[in-house]
N, C-alpha and C positions, 0 to 999 in steps of 0.2 A: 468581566472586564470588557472595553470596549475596543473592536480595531483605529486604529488611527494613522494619517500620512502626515509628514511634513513637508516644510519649505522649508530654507533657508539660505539668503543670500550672499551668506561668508560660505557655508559648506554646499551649497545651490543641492540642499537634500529637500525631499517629501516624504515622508512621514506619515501616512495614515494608522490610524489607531481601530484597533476592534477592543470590543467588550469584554473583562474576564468578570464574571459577574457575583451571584450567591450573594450580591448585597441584600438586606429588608428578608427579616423574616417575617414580616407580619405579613401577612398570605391569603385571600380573601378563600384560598380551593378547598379550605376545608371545614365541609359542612358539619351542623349541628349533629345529624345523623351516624355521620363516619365518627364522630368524637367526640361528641359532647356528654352522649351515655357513659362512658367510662369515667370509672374511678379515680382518684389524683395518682394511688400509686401502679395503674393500669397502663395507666400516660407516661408514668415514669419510666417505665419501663420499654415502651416503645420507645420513647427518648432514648434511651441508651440503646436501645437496636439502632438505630435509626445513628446514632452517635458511632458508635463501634463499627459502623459498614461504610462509613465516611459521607452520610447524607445530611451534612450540618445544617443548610438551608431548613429541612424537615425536623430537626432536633430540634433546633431553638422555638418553630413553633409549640410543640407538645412541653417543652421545659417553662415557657412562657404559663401554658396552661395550667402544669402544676404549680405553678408558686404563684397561680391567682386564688388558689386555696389552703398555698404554704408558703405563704409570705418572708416568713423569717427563716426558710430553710437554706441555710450559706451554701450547703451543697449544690446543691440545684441552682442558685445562683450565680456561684462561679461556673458551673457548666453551661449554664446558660451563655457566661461571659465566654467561654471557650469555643461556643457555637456561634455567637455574632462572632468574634475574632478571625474564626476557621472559614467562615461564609464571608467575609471580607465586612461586615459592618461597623466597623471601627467607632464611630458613634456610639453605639448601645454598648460595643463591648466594653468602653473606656467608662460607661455609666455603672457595671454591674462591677467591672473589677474593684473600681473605688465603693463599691457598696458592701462589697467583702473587705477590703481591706482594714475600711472603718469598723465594719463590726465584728471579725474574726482574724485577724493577721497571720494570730501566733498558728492556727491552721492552715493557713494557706499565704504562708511567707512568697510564693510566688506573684500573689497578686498585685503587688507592689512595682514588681517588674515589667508586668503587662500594662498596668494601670499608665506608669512610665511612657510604656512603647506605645500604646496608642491615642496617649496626648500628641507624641513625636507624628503618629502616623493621622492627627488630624490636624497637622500643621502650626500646634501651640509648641511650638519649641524654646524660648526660655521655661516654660513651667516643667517640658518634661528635663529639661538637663537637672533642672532642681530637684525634682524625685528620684532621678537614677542617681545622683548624688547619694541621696537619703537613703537609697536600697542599698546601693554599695559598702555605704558605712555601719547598714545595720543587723545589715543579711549576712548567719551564721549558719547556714547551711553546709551538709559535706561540700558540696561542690562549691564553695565561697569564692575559692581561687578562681572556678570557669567564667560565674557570675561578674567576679571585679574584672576577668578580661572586654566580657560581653557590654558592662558598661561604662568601660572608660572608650571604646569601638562605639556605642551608641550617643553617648556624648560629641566625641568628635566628630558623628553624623550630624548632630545638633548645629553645630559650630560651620560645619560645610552647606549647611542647609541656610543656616543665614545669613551668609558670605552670596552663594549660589544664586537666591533670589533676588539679591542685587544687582548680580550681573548675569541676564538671562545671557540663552545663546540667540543670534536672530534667525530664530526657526518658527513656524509655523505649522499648527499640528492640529489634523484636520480628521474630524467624526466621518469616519464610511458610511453613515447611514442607517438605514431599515434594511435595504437590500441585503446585507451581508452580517450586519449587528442585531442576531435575535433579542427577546424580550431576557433569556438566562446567562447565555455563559457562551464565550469566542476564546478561541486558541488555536495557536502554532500558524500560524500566517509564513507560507511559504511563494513568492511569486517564480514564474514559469515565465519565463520572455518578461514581455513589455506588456500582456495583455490578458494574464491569467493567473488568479490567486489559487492555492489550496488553502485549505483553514478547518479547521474541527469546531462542530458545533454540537450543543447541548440541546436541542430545541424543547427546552420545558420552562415553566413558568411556575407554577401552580405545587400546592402541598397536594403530598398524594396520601393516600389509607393506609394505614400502618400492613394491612394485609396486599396490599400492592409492592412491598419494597423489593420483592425478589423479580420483579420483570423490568424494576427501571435498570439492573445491571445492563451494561453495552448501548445506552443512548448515546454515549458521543462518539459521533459519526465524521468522517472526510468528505467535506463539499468542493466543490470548485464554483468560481466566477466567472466571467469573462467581461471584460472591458469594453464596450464599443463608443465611438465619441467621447471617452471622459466619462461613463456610466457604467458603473460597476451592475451585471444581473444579478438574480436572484437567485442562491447559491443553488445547485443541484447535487443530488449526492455520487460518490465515486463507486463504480458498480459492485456486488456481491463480493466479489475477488477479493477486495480489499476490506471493506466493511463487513465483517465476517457478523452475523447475529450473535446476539449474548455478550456482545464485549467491546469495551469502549476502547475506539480506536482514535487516532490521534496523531499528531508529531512529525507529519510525511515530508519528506526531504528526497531530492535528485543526488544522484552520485556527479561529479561534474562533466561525466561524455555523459549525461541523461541515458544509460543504461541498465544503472542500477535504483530503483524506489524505494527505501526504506521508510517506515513508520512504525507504532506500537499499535500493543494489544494491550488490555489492562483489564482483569478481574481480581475480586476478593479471596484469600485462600480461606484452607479453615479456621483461621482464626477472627477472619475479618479484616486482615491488612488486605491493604489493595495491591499487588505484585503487579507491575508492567515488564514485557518482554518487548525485543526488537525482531522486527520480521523482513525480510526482504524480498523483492520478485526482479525477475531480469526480464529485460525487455530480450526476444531472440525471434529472428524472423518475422520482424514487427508484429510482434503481439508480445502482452505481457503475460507471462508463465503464475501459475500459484504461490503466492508468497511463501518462503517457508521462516521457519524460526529459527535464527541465529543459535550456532552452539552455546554449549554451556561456558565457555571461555570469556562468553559476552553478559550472556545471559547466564548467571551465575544463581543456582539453587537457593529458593529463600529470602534473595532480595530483589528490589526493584530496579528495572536498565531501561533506558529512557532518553528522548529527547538527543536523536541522532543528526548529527551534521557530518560532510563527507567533505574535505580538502583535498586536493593536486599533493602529490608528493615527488617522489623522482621515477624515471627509465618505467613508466604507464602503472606502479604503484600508485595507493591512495591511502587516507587514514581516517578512520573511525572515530570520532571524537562523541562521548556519549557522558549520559550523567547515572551515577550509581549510587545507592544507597550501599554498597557492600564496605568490609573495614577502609578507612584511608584515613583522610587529615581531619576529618569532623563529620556532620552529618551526610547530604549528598552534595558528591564532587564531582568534577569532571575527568573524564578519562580517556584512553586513545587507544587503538587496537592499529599497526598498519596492515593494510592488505594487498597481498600479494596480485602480480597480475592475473593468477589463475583463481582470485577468489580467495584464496586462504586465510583466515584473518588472526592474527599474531595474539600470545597472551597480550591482554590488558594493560598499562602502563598509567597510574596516577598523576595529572600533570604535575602536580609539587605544589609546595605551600604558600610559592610566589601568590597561585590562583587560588587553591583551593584552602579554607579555611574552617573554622572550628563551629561556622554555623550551614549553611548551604547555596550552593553553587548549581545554578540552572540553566536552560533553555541554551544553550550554548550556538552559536550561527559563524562559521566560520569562510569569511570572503576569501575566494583564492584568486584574486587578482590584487589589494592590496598586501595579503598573509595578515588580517587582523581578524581577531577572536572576537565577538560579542557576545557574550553571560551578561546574567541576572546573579545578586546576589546580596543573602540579607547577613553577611558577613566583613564586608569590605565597607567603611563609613561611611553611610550615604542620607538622602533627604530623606528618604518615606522607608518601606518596609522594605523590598526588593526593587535595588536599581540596578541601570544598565551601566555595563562596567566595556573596556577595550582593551585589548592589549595585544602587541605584535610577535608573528613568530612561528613555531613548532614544536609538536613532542613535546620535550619540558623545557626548552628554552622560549622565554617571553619576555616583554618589555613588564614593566612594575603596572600595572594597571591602573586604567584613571576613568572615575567616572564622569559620562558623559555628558552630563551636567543639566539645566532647565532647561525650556519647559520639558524635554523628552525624561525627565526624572522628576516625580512628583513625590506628595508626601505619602502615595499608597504603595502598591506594589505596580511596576513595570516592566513587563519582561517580554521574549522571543522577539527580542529585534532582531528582525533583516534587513538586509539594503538590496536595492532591487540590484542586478548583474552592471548597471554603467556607475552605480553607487552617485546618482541625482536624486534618490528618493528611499523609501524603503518605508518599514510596515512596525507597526509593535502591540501589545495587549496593555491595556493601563483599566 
């Protein structure tokens, strides 16, 4: 995805946009050499490495390869459709899903549903209400009940989508560039003042050799920019301390007296899921101390905790608001830990079902000057895959949330909106 700013002259915001990327796999980095020797089911099978460890960019190429020799293979095809989908290429995936769906259904009765979402998510929205229609009514699957929730929720995305486009917002929503927008993949755009972005970048482009996959673990890294004139530089990275080698870091966020920095760490376990943990360092004697890792209260065994935002609470308490895969209302939700003045940070508390729902709830940014929440999320009816949602408050009380509407909600995914500290502008991934 791309960083992006806006304007707008009813909300007088900016908006800049960065990159969240892993669109196009079609890849020129990999030579006849590294791949061409191999067998179709040699390929296959790096495909599923390369699938299982979450490098979908590099999957769909190798998937592509074998089924220039297995043509009619639906397996591979849908996986193929599962790796444009997961790499964000909504195009090709919406080609391959309807290519199963026509010629294998009754195997892969999902495909129907995806085939749906990313007509929705290439901005053909009467044709996709009319499919998730068709899947609703046809789809007998165990989970039937979750699926007719998920598509009467994607319908009335439909329905908000072409309401929306008729009446944008008047905002203005403006490409950061080369400078801060690599060739792959931008996230978590954090501003500092008035003059200095944080943000995680992926600096890769290119398919790598199947014998290369274990040293790309821990490429995304914390850069900073700096502003000068209206010119964003060329990002630099955050030193050792925080960019730890081996592990892809991300997500960095200020406590609001700037004493406290939080961000994640993220590797694969043995199975291949990718687990993120939350890490923290204090600033003491104007230097920042070694980050350590949040207890297990936060950071909970076995699942992923992520995507930290720090609000004002009362008498020099704060509150933790993070996103977790562990049990709650659906996939990953948001949650809240408050912390004590001395650091101690409270069992975990679910915001409730107001926010969190039956599919996933992300990137959470919370303003403490107006007490408004901003998430992502591919739960709540919206235009594209993941839009930005608001809603007012604390803990588990909140207003009913309302999406923030066009251009800053498109028909892909949009997520980690901030607003800069006067809230005249602020930052988001699309």
């Amino acid at each position: 995805m791309n960083f992006t700013r806006i304007h707008t002259s009813l909300l007088i915001l900016a908006v800049l946009v960065l990159a969240l990327g892993f669109t196009g796999c079609k890849s020129g980095g990999m030579s006849a050499q590294e791949g061409g020797g191999l067998s179709w089911k040699n390929k296959l099978k790096i495909a599923d490495k390369f699938y299982k460890e979450g490098y979908f960019y590099d999957a769909c190429h190798y998937y592509s390869e074998v089924l220039e020799e297995q043509p009619d293979n639906m397996d591979v095809t849908y996986k193929l459709a599962e790796s444009y989908y997961l790499s964000r290429d909504y195009k090709e995936a919406n080609e391959n899903y309807k290519m199963v769906m026509d010629k294998n259904l009754v195997l892969y009765p999902m495909s129907h549903y995806k085939y749906a979402l990313t007509l929705k998510m290439t901005g053909r929205y009467p044709e996709a209400k009319e499919e998730f229609a068709k899947f609703g009514k046809s789809y007998k699957g165990a989970d039937a009940n979750l699926q007719k929730k998920r598509v009467k929720n994607e319908i009335l995305g439909c329905d908000y989508a072409l309401e929306a486009l008729g009446k944008p917002l008047n905002v203005v929503v403006i490409h950061m560039g080369n400078e801060i927008n690599a060739a792959y993949t931008e996230a978590s755009p954090m501003p500092v003042g008035a003059d200095k972005l944080i943000y995680a970048s992926l600096r890769s482009d290119t398919v790598i050799a199947f014998e290369d996959v274990k040293s790309r673990v821990g490429r995304f890294q914390l850069y900073q920019s700096v502003k000068t004139y209206n010119r964003w530089s060329q990002g630099e990275l955050l030193p050792p301390e925080v960019n730890e080698p081996g592990m892809d870091v991300a997500n960095g966020c200020y406590s609001p007296d700037k004493k406290r920095f939080f961000y994640t760490q993220c590797k694969s376990d043995k199975t291949g899921k990718m687990i993120c943990s939350i890490f923290m360092s204090d600033f003491i004697d104007g230097k920042w101390k070694k980050a350590k890792k949040l207890d297990d209260k936060i950071n909970m065994e076995g699942y992923t905790n992520t995507h930290p935002t720090v609000g004002k609470y009362k008498k020099g308490t704060q509150i933790l608001y993070f996103v977790s895969d562990r049990p709650g209302a659906g996939g990953k939700d948001i949650w809240y830990s408050e912390i004590s003045k001395d650091g101690v940070f409270k069992d975990p508390k679910n915001l409730g079902k107001k926010i969190n729902t039956i599919s996933d709830e992300l990137t959470p940014f919370y303003n403490n000057e107006s007490r408004v929440l901003y998430f992502s999320s591919n739960g709540h009816p919206g235009i594209g895959g993941y839009d930005v949602f608001s809603t007012e408050g604390r803990l588990r009380k909140w207003t009913k949330p309302e999406n923030v509407g066009y251009p800053l909600n498109s028909s892909v995914d949009d997520m980690y909106f901030v607003a800069d500290e006067d809230e005249t502008g602020g930052y988001f991934i699309s």
